[in-house]
C-alpha positions as CSV (number, residue, x, y, z in Angstrom):
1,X,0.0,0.0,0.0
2,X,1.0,3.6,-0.1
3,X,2.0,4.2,3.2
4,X,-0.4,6.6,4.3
5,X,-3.7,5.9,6.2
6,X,-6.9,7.3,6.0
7,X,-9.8,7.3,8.8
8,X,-13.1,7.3,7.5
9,X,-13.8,10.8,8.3
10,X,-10.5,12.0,6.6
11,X,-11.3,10.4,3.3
12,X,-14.9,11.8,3.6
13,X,-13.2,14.9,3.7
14,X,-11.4,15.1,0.5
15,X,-14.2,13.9,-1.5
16,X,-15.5,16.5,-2.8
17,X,-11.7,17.4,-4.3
18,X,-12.0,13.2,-5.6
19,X,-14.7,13.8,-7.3
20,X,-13.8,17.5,-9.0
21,X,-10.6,15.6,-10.3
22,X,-12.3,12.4,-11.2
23,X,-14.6,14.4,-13.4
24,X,-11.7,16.6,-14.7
25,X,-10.2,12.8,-15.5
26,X,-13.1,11.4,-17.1
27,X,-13.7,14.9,-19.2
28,X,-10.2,14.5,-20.2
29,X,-10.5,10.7,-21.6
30,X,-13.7,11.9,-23.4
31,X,-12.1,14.5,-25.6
32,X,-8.8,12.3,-25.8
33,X,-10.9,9.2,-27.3
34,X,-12.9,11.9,-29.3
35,X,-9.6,13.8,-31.0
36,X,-7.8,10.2,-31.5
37,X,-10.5,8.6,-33.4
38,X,-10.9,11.6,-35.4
39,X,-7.0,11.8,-36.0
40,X,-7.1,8.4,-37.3
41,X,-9.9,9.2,-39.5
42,X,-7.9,12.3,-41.0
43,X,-4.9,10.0,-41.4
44,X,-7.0,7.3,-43.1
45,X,-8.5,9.6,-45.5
46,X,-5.3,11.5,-46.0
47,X,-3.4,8.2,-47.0
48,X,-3.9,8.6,-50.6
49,X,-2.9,12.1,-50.9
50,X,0.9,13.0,-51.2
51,X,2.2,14.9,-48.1
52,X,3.0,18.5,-48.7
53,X,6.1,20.2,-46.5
54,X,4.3,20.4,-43.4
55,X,3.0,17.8,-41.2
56,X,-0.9,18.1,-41.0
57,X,-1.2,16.2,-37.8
58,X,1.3,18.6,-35.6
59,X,-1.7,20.5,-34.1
60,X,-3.8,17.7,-33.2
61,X,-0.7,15.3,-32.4
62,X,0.1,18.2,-29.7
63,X,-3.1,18.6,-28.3
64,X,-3.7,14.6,-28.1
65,X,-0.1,15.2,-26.0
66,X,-1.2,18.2,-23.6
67,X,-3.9,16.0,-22.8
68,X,-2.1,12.9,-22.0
69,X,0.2,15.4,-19.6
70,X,-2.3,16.9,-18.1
71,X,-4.3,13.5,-17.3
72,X,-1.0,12.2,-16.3
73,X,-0.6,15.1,-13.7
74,X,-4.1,14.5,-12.0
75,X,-3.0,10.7,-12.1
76,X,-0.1,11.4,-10.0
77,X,-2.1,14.1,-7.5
78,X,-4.3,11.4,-6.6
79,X,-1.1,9.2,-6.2
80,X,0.8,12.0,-3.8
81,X,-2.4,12.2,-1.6
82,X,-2.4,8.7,-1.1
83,X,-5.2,7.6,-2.8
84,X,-5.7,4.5,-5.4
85,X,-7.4,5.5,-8.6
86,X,-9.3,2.2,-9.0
87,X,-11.3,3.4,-12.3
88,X,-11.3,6.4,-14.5
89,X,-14.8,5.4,-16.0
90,X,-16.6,4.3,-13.1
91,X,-15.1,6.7,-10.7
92,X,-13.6,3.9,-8.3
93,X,-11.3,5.3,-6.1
94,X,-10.1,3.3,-2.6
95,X,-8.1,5.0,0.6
96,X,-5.7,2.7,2.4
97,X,-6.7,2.2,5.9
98,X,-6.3,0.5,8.9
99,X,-9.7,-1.9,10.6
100,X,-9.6,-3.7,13.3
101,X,-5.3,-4.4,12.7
102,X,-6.3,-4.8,9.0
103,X,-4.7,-2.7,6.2
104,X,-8.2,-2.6,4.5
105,X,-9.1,-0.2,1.7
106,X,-12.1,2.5,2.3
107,X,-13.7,2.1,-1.1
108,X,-15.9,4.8,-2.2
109,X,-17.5,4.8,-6.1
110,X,-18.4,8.4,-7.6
111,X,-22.4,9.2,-6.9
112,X,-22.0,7.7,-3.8
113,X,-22.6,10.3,-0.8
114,X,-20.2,8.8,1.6
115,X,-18.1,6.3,2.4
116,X,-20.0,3.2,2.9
117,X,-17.6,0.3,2.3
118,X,-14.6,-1.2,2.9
119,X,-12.4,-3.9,1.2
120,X,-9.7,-6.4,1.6
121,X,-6.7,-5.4,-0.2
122,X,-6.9,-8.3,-2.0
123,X,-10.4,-8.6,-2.6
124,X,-11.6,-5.5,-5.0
125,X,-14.9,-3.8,-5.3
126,X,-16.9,-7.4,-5.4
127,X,-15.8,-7.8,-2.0
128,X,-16.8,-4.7,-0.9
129,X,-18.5,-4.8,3.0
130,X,-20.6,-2.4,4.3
131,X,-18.8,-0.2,7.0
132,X,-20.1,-0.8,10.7
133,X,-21.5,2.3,12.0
């Protein structure tokens, strides 16, 4: 695990920030998939022309790369906090923990209002238990 700990309280606490960055994330993917298909497309219909002097993919080549940065840099946020990013899609994120002198994971899935559930390290969202109040 990461090394650092979460109670439940403290991870309730920075979900609201989990969930601005997990939708930043997912916004991110979208347009990435979005300006890759369509790059491919341009490239496919461009293969039977003869290239001129410039390369007509620079700009969208570059943008497809800011985006990979930037994705990359909210990746490694969630990383320095502590926190596992489990699922871009989904918004599956889990914060190591301690229960009952068990490193656990505190598994919370975006929509959800609060930390409900808890997890073996081993045993991934399907073996998700409900916390005990």
């Amino acid at each position: 695990m990461s090394g650092k700990y979460f109670t439940v309280e403290e991870a309730n606490a920075w979900l609201p920030v989990v969930d601005q960055e997990l939708r930043k994330l997912q916004s991110l993917k979208r347009n990435f998939e979005s300006k890759y298909m369509e790059l491919r497309q341009k490239k496919e219909e461009d293969a039977m022309t003869t290239p001129g002097d410039q390369d007509p993919y620079f700009i969208m080549e570059a943008e497809l790369e800011f985006m990979q940065m930037e994705a990359q840099g909210l990746i490694a946020g969630f990383q320095l906090k502590g926190i596992e990013l489990k699922d871009i899609d989904t918004g599956l994120v889990d914060f190591p923990a301690w229960m009952d002198g068990q490193e656990v994971l505190l598994c919370w899935k975006q929509g959800e209002d609060a930390i409900h559930y808890y997890h073996g390290k081993h045993d991934g969202f399907a073996g998700r238990k409900p916390l005990a109040d």
